[in-house]
C-alpha positions in Angstrom: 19.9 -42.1 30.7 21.4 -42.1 27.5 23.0 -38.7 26.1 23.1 -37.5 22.5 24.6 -34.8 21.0 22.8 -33.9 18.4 19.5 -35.5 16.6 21.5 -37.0 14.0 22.6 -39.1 16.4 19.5 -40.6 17.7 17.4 -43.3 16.0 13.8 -43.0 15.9 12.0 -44.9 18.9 9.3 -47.3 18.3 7.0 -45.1 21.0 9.1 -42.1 22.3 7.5 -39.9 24.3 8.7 -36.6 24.5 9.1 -33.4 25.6 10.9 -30.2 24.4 12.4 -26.8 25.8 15.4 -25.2 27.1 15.2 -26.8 30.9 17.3 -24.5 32.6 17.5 -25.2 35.6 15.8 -28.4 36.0 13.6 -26.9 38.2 10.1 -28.1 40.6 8.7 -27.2 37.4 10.6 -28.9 34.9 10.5 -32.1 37.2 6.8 -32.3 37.1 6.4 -32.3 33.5 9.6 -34.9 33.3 7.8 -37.2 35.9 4.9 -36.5 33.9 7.0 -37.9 31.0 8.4 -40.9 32.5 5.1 -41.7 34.1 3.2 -42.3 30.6 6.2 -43.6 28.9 6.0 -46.3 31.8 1.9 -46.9 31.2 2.2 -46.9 27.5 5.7 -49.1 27.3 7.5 -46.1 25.8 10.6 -44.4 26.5 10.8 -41.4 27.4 12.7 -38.1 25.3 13.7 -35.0 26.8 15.1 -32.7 23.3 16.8 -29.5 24.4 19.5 -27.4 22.6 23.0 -25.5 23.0 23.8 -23.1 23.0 20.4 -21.5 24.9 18.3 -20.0 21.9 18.4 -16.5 23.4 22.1 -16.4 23.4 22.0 -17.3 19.7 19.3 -14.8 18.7 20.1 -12.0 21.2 23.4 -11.8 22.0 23.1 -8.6 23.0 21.6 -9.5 26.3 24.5 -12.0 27.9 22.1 -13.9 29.2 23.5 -16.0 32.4 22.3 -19.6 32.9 21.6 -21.6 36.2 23.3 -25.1 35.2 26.5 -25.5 32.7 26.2 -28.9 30.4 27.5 -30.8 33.0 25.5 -30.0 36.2 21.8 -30.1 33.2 22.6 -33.6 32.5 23.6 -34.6 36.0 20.3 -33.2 37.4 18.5 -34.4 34.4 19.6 -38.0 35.5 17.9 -38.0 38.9 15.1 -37.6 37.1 14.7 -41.2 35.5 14.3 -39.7 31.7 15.5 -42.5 29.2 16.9 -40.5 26.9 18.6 -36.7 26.2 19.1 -35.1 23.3 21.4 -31.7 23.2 20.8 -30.7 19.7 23.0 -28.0 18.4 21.2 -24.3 18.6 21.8 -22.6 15.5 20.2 -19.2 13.6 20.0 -21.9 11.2 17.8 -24.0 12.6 15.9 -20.8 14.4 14.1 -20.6 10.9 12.5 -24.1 11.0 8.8 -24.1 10.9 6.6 -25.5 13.8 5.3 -27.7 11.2 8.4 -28.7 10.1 9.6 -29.1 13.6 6.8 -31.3 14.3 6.8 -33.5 11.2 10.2 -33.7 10.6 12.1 -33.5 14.1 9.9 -34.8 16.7 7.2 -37.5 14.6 9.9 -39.1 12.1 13.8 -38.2 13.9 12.6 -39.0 17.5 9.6 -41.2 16.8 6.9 -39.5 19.1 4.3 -40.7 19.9 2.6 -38.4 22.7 4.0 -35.0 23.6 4.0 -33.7 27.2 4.8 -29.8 27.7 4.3 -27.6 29.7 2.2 -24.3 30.4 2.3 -21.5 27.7 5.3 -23.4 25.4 6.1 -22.5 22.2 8.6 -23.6 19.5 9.3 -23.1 16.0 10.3 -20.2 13.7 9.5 -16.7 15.6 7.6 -19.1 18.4 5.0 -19.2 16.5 4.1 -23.2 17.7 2.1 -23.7 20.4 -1.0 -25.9 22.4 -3.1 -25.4 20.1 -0.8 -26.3 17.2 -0.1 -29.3 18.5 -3.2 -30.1 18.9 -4.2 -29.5 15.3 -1.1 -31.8 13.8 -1.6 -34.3 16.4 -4.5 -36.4 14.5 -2.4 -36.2 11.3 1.1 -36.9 12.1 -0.4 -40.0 14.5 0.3 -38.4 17.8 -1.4 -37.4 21.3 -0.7 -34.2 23.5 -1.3 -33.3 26.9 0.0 -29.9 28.2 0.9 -29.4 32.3 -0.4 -26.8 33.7 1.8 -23.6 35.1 3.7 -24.9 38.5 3.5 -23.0 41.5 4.7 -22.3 44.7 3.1 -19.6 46.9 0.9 -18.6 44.0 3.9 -17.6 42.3 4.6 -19.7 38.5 7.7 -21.1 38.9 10.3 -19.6 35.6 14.1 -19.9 35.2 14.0 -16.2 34.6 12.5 -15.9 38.2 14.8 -17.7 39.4 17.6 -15.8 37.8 16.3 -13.1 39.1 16.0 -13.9 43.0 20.2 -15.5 42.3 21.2 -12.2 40.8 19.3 -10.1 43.9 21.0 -12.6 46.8 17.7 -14.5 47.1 19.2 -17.6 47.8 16.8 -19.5 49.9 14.2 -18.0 47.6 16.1 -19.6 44.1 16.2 -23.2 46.2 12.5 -23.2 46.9 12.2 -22.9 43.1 14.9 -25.1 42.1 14.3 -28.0 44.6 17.6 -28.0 45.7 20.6 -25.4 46.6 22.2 -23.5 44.2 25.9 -24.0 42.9 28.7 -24.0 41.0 31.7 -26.0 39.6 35.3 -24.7 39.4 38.5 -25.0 39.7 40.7 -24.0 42.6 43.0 -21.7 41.6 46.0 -19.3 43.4 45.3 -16.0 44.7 46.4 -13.1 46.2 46.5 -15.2 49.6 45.0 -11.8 50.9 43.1 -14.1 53.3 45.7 -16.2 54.8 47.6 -12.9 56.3 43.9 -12.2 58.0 43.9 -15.8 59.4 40.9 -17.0 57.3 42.6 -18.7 54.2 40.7 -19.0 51.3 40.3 -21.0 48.2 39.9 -18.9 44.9 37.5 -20.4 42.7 38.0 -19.8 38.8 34.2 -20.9 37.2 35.2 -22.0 33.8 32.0 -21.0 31.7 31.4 -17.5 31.5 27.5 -17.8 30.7 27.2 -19.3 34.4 24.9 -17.3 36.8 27.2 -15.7 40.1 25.0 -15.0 42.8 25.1 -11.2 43.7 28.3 -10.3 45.3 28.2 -10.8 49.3 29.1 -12.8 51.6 27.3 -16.0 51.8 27.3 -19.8 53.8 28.1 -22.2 52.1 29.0 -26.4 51.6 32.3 -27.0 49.4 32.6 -30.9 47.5 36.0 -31.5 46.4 35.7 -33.4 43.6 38.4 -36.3 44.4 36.5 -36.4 47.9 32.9 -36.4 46.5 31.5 -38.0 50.1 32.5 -34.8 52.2 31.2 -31.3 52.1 33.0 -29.2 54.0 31.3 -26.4 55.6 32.5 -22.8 54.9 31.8 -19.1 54.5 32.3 -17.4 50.6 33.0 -13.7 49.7 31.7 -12.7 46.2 32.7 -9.6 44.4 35.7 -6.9 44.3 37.2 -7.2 47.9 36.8 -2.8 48.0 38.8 -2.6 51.4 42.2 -3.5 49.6 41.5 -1.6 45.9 40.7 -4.6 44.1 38.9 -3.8 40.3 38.3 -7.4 39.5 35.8 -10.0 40.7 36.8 -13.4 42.9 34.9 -16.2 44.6 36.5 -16.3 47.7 35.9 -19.4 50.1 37.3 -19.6 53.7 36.7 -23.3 55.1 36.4 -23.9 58.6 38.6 -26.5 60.4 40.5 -26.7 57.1 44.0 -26.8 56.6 44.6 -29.0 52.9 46.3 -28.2 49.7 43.7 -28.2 47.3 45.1 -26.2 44.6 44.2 -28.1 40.9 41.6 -29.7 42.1 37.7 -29.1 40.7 35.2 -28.5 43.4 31.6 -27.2 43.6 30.2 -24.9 45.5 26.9 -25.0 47.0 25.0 -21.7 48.6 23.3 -22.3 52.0 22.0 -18.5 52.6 23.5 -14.9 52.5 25.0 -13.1 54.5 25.6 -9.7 54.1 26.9 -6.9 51.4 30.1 -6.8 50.4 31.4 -3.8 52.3 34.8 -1.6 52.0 36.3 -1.3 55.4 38.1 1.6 57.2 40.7 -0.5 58.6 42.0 -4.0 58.6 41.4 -5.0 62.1 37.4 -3.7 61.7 37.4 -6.3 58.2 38.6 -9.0 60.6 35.9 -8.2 63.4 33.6 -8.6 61.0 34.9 -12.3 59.3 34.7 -13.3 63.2 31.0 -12.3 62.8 30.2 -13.8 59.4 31.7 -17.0 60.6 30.0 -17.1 63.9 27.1 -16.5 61.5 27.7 -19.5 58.8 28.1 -22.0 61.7 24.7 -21.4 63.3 23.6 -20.9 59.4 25.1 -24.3 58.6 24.3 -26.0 61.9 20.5 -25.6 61.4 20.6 -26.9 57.8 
C-alpha cells in the first residue's frame, strides 16, 4: 500500500477506484466496503483508492466537543494495510477545504486529482460543504464526469449498524468485548513506558506506566482490565498482564495513569514504546479502606486475568 500525504501528492490513476470517509476505526464495516473496493479494482484492472483526512473533520469544525478517536495515524494505516488497498491518501482537513462544494469535490478531487473511475461508499455517506453530497448526487454526476457508483449497504452485527461513534461509545462505557465485535479485533493503544510513582512495586505487583502520546486517543473507561502487552523491540511476544485505568483514589491521586502489572515479569522496559491490547474488564476502579484490603483484591483481579487470558 502506498501512503500519501496529501492529494497534491498523488498522480491521477488511469482507473482508480475509490472510496472516501473518515475510517475510524477500520472497522467490520469499513472492511466490507474496502474489500468491496479491492474486489472491483481487481475485476476491472484498477487500483484501488481509499481518500481520508487529518485532522478528523469534527475536530476541525467542532472543537468544542474533544472528540476522542479509536486509531492514531499510525495504528489507521497499519490496519488499513491488512486490508490489501493499493493506495492511501491522508489529505490535510482544513475549515478551508470544509467549504468545497460536492460538485467541486467530485469534479475536481476525486474524477481529475485521483482519476476515479467507480466510487464504492458506504450506507447514508455524505461529503461536501455542510454534507450536503450524497447517493443520489453521485448518482446524478456519475454519467457526466464518466464515472459509476455503487453504495454498500449499512453493516450489521446483531441487528445493530455498526458506527465508530458506537463503538466509541461501548470503549468509553467498559464495553470491551462489545467494541471488538465491532472492530474485528481487540482494542489498543501505543505508548511509551514511562517512570512512576513505583506505588506498585511496594504492593508486589510492579507496574509499567504508560504515557499515550496523542491526546485525541480514545482511554477505555477507568477500571481494571486483562490485558496482552507487545514491546515494540520484542514484536513476537505478548506478555500477558492485568491494567489499572484511572486516579488510583486509595492513595489521593488527582491525575489519571495507565497502570500495567505483568505477570511472570521482571525486565527493565523503561524507553521503550509498547502497545497495549484490551482482552475484557474487570471491575471499577475502587478507593480502598486499607492497604492490605487493595492487595486482596490485586490477588483477585489477577486470579481473574489469568482465567480471562487463559480462555482467549
Amino acid at each position: 500500500m502506498k501512503v500519501y500525504y496529501s492529494l497534491e501528492d498523488f498522480k491521477a490513476l488511469d482507473k482508480a477506484i475509490v472510496t472516501t470517509g473518515t475510517f475510524d476505526g477500520v472497522h467490520v464495516g469499513h472492511k466490507k466496503i474496502l474489500d468491496q473496493l479491492n474486489t472491483i479494482a481487481s475485476k476491472n484492472n484498477g487500483e484501488s483508492v481509499l481518500l481520508t483526512f487529518f485532522p478528523h473533520p469534527r475536530m476541525v469544525l467542532q472543537p468544542e466537543l474533544e472528540l476522542k478517536l479509536l486509531n492514531n495515524q499510525s495504528e489507521k494505516i497499519e490496519l488499513l494495510k491488512k486490508t490489501g488497498l493499493d493506495h492511501l491518501i491522508i489529505h490535510p482537513f482544513t475549515k478551508e477545504f470544509s467549504r468545497t462544494t460536492s460538485l467541486d469535490f467530485v469534479r475536481n478531487i476525486l474524477v481529475s486529482k485521483i482519476g476515479a473511475k467507480k466510487l464504492v461508499i458506504g450506507y447514508d455517506h455524505h461529503f461536501g460543504r455542510n454534507r450536503e453530497g450524497s447517493f443520489e448526487h453521485l448518482k446524478e454526476f456519475g454519467p457526466v464526469y464518466g464515472f459509476d457508483v455503487e453504495e454498500i449497504p449499512a453493516q450489521d452485527i446483531e441487528d445493530i449498524t455498526i458506527s465508530s461513534t458506537k463503538i466509541r461509545n461501548a470503549i468509553s462505557n467498559g464495553e470491551i468485548e462489545v467494541a471488538a465485535n465491532y472492530l474485528g479485533y481487540k482494542y489498543g493503544l501505543n505508548g511509551k513506558v514511562v517512570e512512576g510513582q513505583k506505588i506498585g512495586k511496594t504492593l508486589g505487583f510492579p507496574t509499567a506506566n504508560i504515557l499515550v502520546d496523542e491526546n485525541y486517543k480514545l482511554i477505555p473507561k477507568d477500571g481494571v482490565y486483562a490485558v496482552k502487552l507487545n514491546i515494540s523491540s520484542k514484536p513476537e511476544t505478548a506478555y500477558s498482564g492485568m491494567c489499572n485505568i484511572g486516579v488510583r483514589p486509595t492513595f489521593g491521586q488527582n491525575f489519571k495513569t495507565i497502570e500495567v502489572n505483568l505477570f511472570n515479569f521482571n525486565q527493565d522496559i523503561y524507553g521503550e514504546r509498547v502497545q497495549l491490547t484490551f482482552h475484557k474488564r474487570i471491575r471499577d476502579e475502587v478507593k480502598f479502606e486499607s492497604i492490605d484490603s487493595l492487595k486482596t483484591q490485586l490477588i483477585q483481579d489477577q486470579t481473574m486475568a489469568y482465567e480471562i487470558l487463559d480462555q482467549d
